[in-house]
Each structure stands twice: as C-alpha cells, then as structure tokens.
TORLO-235349 format. One record per residue (C-alpha): residue number from 1; residue in three letters; x, y, z. Coordinates in steps of 0.001 Angstrom, whole numbers. Each point is the difference from the previous one (the first is absolute). Layout:
BEGIN
+-----+-----+---------+---------+---------+
:   i :  aa :      px :      py :      pz :
+-----+-----+---------+---------+---------+
: NUM : ALA :       X :       Y :       Z :
...
+-----+-----+---------+---------+---------+
//
This chain:
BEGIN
+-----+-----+---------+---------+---------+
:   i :  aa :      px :      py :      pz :
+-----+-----+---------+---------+---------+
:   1 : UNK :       0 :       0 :       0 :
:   2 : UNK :    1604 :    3736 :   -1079 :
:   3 : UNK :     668 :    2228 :    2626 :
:   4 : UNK :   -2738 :    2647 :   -1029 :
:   5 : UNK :   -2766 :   -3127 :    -355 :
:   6 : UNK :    1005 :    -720 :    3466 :
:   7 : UNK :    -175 :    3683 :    1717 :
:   8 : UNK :   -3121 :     174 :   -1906 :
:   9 : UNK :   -1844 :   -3089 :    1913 :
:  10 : UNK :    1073 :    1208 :    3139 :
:  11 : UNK :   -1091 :    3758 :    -877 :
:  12 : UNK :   -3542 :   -1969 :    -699 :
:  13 : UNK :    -528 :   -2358 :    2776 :
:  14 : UNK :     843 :    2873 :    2258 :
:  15 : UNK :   -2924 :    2288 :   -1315 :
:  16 : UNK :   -2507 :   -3368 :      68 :
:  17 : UNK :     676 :    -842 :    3536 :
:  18 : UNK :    -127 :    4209 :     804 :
:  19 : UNK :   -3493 :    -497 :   -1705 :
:  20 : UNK :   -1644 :   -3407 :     630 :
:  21 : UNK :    1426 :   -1584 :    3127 :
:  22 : UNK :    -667 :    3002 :    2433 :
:  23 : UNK :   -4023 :    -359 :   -1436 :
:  24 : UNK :     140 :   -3759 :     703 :
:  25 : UNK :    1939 :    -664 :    3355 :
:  26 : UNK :   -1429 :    3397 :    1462 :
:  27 : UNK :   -1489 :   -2033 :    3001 :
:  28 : UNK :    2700 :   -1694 :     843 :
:  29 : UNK :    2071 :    3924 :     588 :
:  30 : UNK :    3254 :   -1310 :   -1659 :
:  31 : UNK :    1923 :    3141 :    -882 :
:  32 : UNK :     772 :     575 :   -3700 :
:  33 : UNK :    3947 :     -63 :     888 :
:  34 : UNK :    -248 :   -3483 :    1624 :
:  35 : UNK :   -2090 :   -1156 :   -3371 :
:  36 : UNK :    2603 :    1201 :   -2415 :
:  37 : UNK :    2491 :   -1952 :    1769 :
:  38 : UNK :   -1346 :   -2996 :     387 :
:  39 : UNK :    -762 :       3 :   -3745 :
:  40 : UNK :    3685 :     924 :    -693 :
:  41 : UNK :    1163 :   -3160 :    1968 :
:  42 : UNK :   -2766 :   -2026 :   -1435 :
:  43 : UNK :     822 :    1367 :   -3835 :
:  44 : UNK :    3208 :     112 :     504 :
:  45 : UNK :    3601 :   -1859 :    -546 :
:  46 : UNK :      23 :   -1982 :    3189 :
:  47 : UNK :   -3883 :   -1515 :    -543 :
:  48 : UNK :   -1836 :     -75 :   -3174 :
:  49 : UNK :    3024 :    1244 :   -2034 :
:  50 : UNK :   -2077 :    2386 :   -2276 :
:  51 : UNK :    1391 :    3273 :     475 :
:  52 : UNK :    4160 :     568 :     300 :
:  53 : UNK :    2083 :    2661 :    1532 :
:  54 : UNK :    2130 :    1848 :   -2879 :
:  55 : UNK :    1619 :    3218 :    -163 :
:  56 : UNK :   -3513 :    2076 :    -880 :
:  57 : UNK :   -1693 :   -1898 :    3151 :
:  58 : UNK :    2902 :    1207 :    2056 :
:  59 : UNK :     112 :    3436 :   -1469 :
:  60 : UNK :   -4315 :     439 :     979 :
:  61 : UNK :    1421 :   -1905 :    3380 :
:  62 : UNK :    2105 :    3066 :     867 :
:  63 : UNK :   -2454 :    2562 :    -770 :
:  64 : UNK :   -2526 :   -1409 :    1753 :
:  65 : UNK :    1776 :    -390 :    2863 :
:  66 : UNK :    1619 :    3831 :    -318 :
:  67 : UNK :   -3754 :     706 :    -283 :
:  68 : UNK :    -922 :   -1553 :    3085 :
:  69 : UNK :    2238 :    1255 :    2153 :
:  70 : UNK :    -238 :    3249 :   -1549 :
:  71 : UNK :   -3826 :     115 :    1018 :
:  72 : UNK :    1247 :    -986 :    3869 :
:  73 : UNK :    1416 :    3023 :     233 :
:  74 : UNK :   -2767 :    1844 :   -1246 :
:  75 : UNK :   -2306 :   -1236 :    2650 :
:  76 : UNK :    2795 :     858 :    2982 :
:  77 : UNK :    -885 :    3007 :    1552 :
:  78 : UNK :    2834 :     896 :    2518 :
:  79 : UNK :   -1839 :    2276 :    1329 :
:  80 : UNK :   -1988 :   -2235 :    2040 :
:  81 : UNK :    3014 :    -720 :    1819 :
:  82 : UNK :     577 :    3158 :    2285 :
:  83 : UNK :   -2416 :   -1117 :    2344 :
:  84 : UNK :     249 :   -2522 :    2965 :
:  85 : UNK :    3923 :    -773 :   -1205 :
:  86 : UNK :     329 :   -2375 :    3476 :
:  87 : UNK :   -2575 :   -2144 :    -316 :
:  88 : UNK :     591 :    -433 :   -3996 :
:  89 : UNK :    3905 :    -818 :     997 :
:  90 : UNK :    -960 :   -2786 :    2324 :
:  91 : UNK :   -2642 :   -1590 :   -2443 :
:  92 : UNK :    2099 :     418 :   -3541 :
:  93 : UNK :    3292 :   -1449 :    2176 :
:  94 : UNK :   -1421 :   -2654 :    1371 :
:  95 : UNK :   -2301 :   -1032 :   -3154 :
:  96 : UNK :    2916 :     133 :   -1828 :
:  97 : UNK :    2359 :   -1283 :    2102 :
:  98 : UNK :   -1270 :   -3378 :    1252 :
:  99 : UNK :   -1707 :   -1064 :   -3843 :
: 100 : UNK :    3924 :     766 :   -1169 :
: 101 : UNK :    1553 :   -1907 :    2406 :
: 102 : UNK :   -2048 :   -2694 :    -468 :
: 103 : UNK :      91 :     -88 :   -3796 :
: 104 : UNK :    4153 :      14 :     378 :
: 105 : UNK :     153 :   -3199 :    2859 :
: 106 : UNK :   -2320 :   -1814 :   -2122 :
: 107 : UNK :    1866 :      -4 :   -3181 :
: 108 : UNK :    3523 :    -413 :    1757 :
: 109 : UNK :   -1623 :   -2824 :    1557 :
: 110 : UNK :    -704 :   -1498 :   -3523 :
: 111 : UNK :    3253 :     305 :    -820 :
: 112 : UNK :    -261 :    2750 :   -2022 :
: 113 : UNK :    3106 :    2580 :    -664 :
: 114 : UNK :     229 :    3005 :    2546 :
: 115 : UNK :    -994 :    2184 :   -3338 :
: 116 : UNK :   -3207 :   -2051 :    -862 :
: 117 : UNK :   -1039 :     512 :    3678 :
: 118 : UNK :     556 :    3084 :     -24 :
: 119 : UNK :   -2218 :     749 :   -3093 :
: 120 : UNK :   -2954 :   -1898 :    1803 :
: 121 : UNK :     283 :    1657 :    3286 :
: 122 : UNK :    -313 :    3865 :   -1740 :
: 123 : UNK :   -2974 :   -1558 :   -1825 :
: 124 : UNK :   -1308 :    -763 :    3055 :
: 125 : UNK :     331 :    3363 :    1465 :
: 126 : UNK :   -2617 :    2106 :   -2258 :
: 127 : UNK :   -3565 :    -104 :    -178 :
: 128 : UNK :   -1999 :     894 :   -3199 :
: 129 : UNK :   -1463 :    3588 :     251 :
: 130 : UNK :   -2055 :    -342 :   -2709 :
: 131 : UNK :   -1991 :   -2932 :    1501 :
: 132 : UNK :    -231 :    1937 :    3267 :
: 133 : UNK :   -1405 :    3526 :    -872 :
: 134 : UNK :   -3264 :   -1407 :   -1939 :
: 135 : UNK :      15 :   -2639 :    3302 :
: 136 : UNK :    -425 :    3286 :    2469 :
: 137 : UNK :   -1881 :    1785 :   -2411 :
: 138 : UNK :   -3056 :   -2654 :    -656 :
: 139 : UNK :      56 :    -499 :    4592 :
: 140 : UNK :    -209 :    3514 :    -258 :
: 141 : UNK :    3055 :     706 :    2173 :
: 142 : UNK :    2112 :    1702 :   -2316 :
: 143 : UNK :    -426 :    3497 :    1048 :
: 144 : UNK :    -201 :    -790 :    4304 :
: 145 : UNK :    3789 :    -505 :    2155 :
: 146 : UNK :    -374 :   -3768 :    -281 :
: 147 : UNK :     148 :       0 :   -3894 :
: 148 : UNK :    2616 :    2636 :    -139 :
: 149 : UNK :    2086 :   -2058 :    2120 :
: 150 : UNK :    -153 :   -3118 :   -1878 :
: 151 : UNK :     404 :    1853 :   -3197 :
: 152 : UNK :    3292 :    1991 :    1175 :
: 153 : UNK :    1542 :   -2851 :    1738 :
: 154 : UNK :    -477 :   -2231 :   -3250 :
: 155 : UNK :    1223 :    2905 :   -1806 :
: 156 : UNK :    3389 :      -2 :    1924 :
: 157 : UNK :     209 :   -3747 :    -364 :
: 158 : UNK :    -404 :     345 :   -3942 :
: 159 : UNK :    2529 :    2613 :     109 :
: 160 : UNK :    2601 :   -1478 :    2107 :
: 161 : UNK :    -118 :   -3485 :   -2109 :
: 162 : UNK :     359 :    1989 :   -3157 :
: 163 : UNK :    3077 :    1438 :    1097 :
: 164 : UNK :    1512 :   -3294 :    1512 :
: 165 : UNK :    -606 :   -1043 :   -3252 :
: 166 : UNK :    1430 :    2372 :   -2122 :
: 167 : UNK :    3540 :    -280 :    2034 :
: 168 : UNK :   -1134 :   -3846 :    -311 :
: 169 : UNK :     252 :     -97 :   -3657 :
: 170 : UNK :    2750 :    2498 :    -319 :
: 171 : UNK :    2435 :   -2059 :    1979 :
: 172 : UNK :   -1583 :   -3359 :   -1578 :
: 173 : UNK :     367 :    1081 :   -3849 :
: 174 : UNK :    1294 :    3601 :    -173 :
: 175 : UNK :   -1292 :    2199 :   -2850 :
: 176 : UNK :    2432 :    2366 :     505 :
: 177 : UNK :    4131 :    -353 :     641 :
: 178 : UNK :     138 :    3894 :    1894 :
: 179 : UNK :    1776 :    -238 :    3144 :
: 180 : UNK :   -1846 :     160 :    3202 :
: 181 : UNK :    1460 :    3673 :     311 :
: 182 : UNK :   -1168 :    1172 :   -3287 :
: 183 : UNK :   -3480 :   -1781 :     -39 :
: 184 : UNK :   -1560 :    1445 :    3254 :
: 185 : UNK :     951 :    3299 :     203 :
: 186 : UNK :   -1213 :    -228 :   -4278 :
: 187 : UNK :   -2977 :   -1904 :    1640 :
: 188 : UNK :   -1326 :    2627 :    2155 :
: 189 : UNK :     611 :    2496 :   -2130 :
: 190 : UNK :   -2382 :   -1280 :   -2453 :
: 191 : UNK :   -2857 :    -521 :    2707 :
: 192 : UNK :     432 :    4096 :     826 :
: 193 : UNK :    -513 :     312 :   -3299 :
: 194 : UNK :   -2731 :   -2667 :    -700 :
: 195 : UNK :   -2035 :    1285 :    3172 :
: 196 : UNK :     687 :    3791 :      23 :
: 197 : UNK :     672 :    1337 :   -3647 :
: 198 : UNK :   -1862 :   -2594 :   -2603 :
: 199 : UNK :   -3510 :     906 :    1961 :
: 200 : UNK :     891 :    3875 :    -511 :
: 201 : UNK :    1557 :    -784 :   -3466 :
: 202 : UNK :   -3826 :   -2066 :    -740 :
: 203 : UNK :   -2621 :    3034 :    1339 :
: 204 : UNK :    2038 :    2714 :   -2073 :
: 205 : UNK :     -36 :   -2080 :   -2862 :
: 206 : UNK :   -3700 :   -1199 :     525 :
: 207 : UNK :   -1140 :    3687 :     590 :
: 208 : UNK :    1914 :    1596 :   -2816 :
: 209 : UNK :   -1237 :   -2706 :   -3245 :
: 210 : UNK :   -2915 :   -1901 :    1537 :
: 211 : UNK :   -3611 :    1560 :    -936 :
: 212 : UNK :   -2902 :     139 :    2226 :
: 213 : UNK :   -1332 :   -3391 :     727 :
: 214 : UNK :    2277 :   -1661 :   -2401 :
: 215 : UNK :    2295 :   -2509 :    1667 :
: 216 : UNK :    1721 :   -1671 :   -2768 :
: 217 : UNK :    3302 :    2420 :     353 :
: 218 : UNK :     142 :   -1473 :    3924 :
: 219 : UNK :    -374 :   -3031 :   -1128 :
: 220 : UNK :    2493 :    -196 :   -2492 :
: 221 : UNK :    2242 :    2026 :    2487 :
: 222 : UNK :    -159 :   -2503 :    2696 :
: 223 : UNK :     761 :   -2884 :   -2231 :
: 224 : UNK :    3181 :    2017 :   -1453 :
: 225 : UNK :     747 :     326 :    3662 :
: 226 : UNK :    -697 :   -3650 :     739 :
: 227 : UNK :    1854 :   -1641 :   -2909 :
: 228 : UNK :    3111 :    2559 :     280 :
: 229 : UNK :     501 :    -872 :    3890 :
: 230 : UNK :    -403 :   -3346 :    -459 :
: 231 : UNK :    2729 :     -38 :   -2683 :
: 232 : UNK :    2229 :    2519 :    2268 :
: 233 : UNK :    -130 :   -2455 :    3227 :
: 234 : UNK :     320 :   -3165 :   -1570 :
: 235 : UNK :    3444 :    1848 :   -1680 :
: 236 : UNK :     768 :    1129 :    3681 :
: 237 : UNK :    -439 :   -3681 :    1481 :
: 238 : UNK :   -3593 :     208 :    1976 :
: 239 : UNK :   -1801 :   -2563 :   -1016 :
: 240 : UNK :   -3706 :     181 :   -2220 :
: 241 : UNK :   -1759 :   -1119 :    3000 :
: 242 : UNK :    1028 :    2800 :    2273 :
: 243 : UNK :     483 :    2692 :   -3046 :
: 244 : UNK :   -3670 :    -904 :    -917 :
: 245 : UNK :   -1268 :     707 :    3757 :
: 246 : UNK :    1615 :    3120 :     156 :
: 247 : UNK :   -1170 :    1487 :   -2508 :
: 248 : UNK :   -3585 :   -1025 :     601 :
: 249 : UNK :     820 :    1552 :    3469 :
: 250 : UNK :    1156 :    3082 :   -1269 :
: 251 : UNK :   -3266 :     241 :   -2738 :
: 252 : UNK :   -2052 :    -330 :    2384 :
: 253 : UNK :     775 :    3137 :    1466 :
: 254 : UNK :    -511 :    1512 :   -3182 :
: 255 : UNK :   -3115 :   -1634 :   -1595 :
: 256 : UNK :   -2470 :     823 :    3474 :
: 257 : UNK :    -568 :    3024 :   -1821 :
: 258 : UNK :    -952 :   -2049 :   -3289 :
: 259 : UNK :   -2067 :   -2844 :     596 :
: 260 : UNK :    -916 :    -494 :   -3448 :
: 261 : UNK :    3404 :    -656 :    -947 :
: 262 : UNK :     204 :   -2651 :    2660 :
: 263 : UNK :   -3102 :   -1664 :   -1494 :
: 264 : UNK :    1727 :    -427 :   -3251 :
: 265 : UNK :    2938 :   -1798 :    1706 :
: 266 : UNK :   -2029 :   -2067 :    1693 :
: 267 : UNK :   -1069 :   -1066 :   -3436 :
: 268 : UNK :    2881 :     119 :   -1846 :
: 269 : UNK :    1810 :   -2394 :    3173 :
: 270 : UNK :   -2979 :   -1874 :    1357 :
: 271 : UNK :   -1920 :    -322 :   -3489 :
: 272 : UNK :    3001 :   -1729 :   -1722 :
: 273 : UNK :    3475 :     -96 :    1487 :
: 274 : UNK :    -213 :   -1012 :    3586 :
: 275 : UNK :   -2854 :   -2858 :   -1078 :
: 276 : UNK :    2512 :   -1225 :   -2134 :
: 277 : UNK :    2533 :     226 :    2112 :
: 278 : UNK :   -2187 :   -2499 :    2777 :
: 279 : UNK :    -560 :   -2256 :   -3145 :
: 280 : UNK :    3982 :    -267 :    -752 :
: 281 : UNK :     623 :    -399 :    3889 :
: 282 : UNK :   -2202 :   -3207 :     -53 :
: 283 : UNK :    1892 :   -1509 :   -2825 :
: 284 : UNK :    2693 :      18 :    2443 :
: 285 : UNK :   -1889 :   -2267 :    2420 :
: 286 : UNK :     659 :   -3785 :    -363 :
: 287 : UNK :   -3171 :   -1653 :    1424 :
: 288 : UNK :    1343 :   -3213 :    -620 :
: 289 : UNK :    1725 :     528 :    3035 :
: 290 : UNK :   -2913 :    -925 :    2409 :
: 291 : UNK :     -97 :   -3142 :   -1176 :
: 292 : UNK :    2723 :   -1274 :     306 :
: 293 : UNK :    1258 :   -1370 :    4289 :
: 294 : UNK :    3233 :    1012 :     962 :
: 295 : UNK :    2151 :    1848 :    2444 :
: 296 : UNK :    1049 :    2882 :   -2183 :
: 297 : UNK :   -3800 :     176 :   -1676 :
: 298 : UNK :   -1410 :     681 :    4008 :
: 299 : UNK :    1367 :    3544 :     352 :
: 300 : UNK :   -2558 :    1162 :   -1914 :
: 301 : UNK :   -3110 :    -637 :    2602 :
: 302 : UNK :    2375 :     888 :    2604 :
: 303 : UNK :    1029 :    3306 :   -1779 :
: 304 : UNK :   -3779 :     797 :    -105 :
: 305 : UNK :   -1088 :    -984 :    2967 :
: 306 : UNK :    2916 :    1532 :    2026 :
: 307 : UNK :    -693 :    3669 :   -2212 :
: 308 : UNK :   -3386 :     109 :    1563 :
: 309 : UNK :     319 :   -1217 :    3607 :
: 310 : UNK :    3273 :    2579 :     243 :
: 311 : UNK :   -1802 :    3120 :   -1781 :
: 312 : UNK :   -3308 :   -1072 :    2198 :
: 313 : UNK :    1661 :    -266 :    3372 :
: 314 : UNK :    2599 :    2630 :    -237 :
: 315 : UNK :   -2785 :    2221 :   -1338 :
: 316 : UNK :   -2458 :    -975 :    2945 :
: 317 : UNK :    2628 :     693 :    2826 :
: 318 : UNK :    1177 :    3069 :   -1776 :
: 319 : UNK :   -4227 :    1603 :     -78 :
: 320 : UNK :     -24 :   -1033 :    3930 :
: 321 : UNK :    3075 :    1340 :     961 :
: 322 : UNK :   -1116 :    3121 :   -1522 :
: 323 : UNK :   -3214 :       8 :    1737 :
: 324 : UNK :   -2492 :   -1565 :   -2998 :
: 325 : UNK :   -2496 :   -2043 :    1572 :
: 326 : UNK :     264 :   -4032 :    -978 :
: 327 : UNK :   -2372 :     325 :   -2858 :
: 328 : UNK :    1990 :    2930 :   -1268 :
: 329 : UNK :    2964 :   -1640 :     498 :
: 330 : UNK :    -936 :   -3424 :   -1786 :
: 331 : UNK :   -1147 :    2656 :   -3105 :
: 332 : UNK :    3627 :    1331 :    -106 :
: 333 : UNK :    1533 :   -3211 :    -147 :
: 334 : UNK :   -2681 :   -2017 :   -2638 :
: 335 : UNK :     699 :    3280 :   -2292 :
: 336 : UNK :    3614 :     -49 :     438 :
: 337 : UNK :     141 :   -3576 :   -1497 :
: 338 : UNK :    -631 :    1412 :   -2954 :
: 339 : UNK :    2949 :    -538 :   -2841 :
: 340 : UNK :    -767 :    1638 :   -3670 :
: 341 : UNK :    2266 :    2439 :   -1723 :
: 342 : UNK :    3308 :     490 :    1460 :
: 343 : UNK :     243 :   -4443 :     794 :
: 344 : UNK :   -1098 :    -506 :   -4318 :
: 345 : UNK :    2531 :    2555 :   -1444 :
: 346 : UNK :    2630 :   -1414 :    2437 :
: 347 : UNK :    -428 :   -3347 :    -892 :
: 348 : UNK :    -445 :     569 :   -3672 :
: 349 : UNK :    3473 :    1749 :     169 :
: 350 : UNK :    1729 :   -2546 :    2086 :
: 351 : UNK :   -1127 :   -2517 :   -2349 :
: 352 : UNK :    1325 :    2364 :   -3439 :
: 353 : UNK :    3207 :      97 :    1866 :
: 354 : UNK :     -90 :   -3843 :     903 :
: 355 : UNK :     791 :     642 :    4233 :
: 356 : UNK :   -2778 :   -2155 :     394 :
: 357 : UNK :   -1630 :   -3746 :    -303 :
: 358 : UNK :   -3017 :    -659 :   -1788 :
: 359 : UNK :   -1154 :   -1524 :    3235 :
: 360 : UNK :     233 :    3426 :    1973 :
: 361 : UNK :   -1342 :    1838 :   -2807 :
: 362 : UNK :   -2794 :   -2373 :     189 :
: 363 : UNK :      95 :     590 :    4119 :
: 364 : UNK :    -442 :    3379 :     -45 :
: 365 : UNK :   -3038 :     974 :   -3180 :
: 366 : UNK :   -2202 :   -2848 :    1807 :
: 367 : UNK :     477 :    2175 :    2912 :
: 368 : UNK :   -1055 :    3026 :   -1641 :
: 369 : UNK :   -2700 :   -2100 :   -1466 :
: 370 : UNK :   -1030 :   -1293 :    3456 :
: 371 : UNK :     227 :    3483 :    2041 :
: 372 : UNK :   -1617 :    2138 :   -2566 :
: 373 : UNK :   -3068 :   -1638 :     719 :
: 374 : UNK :     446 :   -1384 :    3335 :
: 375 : UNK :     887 :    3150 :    2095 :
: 376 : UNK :   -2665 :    2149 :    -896 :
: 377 : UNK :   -2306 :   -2714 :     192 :
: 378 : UNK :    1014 :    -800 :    3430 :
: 379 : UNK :     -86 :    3264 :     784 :
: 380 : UNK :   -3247 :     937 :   -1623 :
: 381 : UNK :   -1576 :   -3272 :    2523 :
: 382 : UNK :    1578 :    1873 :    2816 :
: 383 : UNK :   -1251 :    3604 :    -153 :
: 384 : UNK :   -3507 :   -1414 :    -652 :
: 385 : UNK :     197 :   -2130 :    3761 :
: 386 : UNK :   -2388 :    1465 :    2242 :
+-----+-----+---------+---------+---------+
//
C-alpha cells in the first residue's frame, strides 16, 4: 500500500469514528479520545495489520501531538494560582510525589533500566487538565475554592512533569550540542522574550492590520508565531513537547481577548490533528500482549492498578490534610487519576525515539484508556452520595 493510500485511510477512519461511534456508544460515556485509540490498536500493525506507520503517519503523529499540547497550554490559566499557595503546595507535592515514586520502584523492580523508570515515574506525576476542568465544570464546582484548588494543584503537577520531562529528553537524546553555559542563559532569554515581547509584538500587530470583527490576521499571526517558535526551540534543544506547552501557555494570555480565534483552534487541533494523533497513538498499542501469561507481560495490570491506588490515596490524604472533608477529598484523588495528554505525547515520543518496550507502551495508553473513564466516573458516583 503507497504511503499517501495509507495516510488517506487513516485520515478517513478518523472522521467515521469522530462521526458514527460517539452516536452509537453514547450510553455507554466512552470518551471520543479513548475510541480513537482503541481503533488505532485494533486497525493497526500489532492486531489486524491494516493500517502501517510510514513517514506521512509519523509526520500527522507530530502535529497532532504539537497540537495537543499546544491546546494544554491554552486552557492553563496561571492566574488561578495566586491564591491559597500552601494548601496547593502540599496537595500538588504530595500527588505528585508518591504516584512518581511509585511508578520508578515498580519498573526498577521489573528490571527495567534506571532511564526507563525514570520515564514511567514522571508519567506518573501529571494529571490530565483537560479531563478535569469539564469534570468540575458539569459538578458545578468549577468556580467555588474546592474546584480552584483541584484545578491549580493539577495545574502545577502538569507543569512540573512537563519540565522533568523536557530535561528528561534533553539528557536522554539531546537536540541540541550547546554547552550547559550557553543553553540556559540562551534559554531564558528566549522565555523573556516569548512571555514579555511576542504578546506586545501580537496586539500592535493585531491592532494596526486586523479590521473590525475580522480575525483571520490573528489567526494567521498566531500560527506564524506557533510554527516559528516551535522551529526556534527545537534548534535551541527544548523538546516539541515542552516548546508546544509553552507556547499554548503564552497564547493563552493573548487569545482571552479573542475567543473566536480560540474556537478556530479548537477546530483546526481537535477537528483533525489531535484525533489523529489518538488514532496513531493506538497503533502503538500491542493488545496481543494481554493474552499472552508471563512475568514480563504482568507489569502492565500492575502499572495500572498501582497509577490509580497512588494518584487516589496520595490525592485523598493530600484534600484532608488541607482541611477537605472525606467526600471532597475522595473527589480530588478519583480526578487526579486521570492520565490524557501529557502521558500519550510522552509515550508516543519515547516510542519514535525507541527508549521504550512495546510492553510499557502498551502499560501506559491502557492506563489512559482506563482512567479517562474511570476517574470521573468514580468521581461523578461520589459527589452524587447523599
């Protein structure tokens, strides 16, 4: 099959499962992400053997992924962080913390290199913010202290892997050979001028050629910006994944002022790219694996299983030490389980650069799977206890 043919069929069984499978298995609340990879792994090389991974799969890999975690930092809104810093400390530390820990012991336990549990325990560290918002939003506690505590601590969680990760990856496989000396001081440099001039540079530009009500100049701004400072700090040595978030960070600053323009990257990202992207991520995913008995192949229910019982209980004594009451507390930690964005471009990027196994690939996207629909399930039963 010709490398067009084959981006093609993937390009079309994405848009049939965006259209017919959310109509059909609406009941059951499976989210769309979860159905795109499961078809990947079912479609895929490792299963039915129908679609392959080539150089054009790749290429849509990376965008969606750049997409993704572009649109994480558009949702992260730092400034929900200035309040209530101590209690947010104690519950992003220890909800990090303990899921890390575990993640690492586990893997060195498997006999696993000191880098591949290293890898496993950042994974474990963040939480999916894009699971949790609409979470607090449909229990309608979004706006009170309780939601804006869960959403900041999982903020600082997300953040905090993303950077372990980038100096992960950089010390792993290097995109850059700059000295330590010459690549942070260079570093910060370009985050002044990321955070403090490109905004300024954006609203003169916007107010001097845009048109009233016409948002097509912004638009094509941003994605100058996007594209350009992607391509600068991939030549500087941070890696897509973090590049991608900071710049969503840093839009999202700007774009408050512009929702339309955020509703046609939410198109342009969620409409193609990024479901793509979920659909790629499952053809990474060897199913196979869960049949077959052996000591290597029984990481992966202990992976999952160990993800939720350390995000649950670290996140239920971290909401009682802080003074949430149990059922608060057992909301933080069913919510925290939650592992989407950050965990899939990780592991598809770890498996491009071949750190690791098919097995912990596998490990790792059935517990996005599994938490994606478990934790706000679990926590949806609690809040509705009398």
């Amino acid at each position: 099959m010709i490398i067009e043919e084959t981006a093609l069929i993937v390009l079309l069984i994405v848009l049939i499962v965006g259209v017919i499978l959310p109509i059909l298995l609406k009941k059951f609340h499976l989210p769309f992400a979860v159905l795109l990879i499961l078809a990947g792994a079912i479609l895929g090389p490792n299963l039915a053997g129908y679609v392959e991974i080539n150089e054009t799969i790749i290429f849509f890999g990376f965008l969606g992924m750049t997409f993704l975690m572009l649109m994480a930092g558009l949702e992260t809104d730092i400034s929900k962080l200035k309040k209530a810093k101590s209690k947010i400390f104690v519950m992003s530390s220890l909800n990090g913390f303990v899921p890390f820990l575990t993640g690492f012991l586990i893997m060195f336990l498997f006999d696993y290199s000191f880098t591949e549990s290293l890898l496993v325990g950042i994974v474990f560290i963040s939480s999916s913010v894009a699971i949790i918002v609409p979470v607090l939003e449909s229990f309608k506690v979004f706006d009170d202290n309780f939601g804006q505590l869960v959403l900041s601590s999982t903020l600082i969680v997300d953040i905090i892997s993303l950077v372990l990760l980038g100096l992960f990856f950089q010390n792993v496989a290097p995109l850059t050979n700059l000295s330590m000396w010459i690549y942070l001081p260079l570093l910060l440099f370009s985050l002044l001028v990321l955070f403090f001039i490109i905004p300024r540079i954006y609203n003169f530009t916007v107010k001097k050629t845009s048109k009233r009500g016409n948002n097509e100049e912004g638009l094509r701004l941003i994605l100058v910006i996007v594209i350009g400072s992607l391509i600068y700090f991939s030549g500087l040595g941070v890696h897509p994944i973090l590049a991608s978030f900071l710049v969503g960070l840093m839009l999202s600053g700007i774009i408050i002022k512009t929702p339309k323009i955020k509703e046609k990257l939410n198109v342009l990202g969620y409409g193609l790219f990024i479901p793509v992207f979920f659909f790629i991520v499952g053809m990474n995913m060897d199913l196979t694996l869960l049949s077959e008995i052996s000591f290597n192949n029984l990481i992966i229910p202990v992976l999952i299983v160990s993800l939720i019982a350390s995000k649950f209980v670290s996140g239920f004594l971290a909401g009682k030490i802080v003074g949430f009451s149990s059922k608060e507390s057992s909301i933080f930690g069913s919510i925290s389980t939650t592992q989407l964005t950050t965990t899939l471009a990780v592991i598809y990027t770890a498996t491009s650069l071949g750190i690791i196994d098919s097995t912990i690939a596998t490990a790792v996207i059935l517990i996005s799977i599994v938490t994606t629909f478990l934790g706000p399930t679990v926590a949806s039963m609690i809040i509705k206890r009398k």
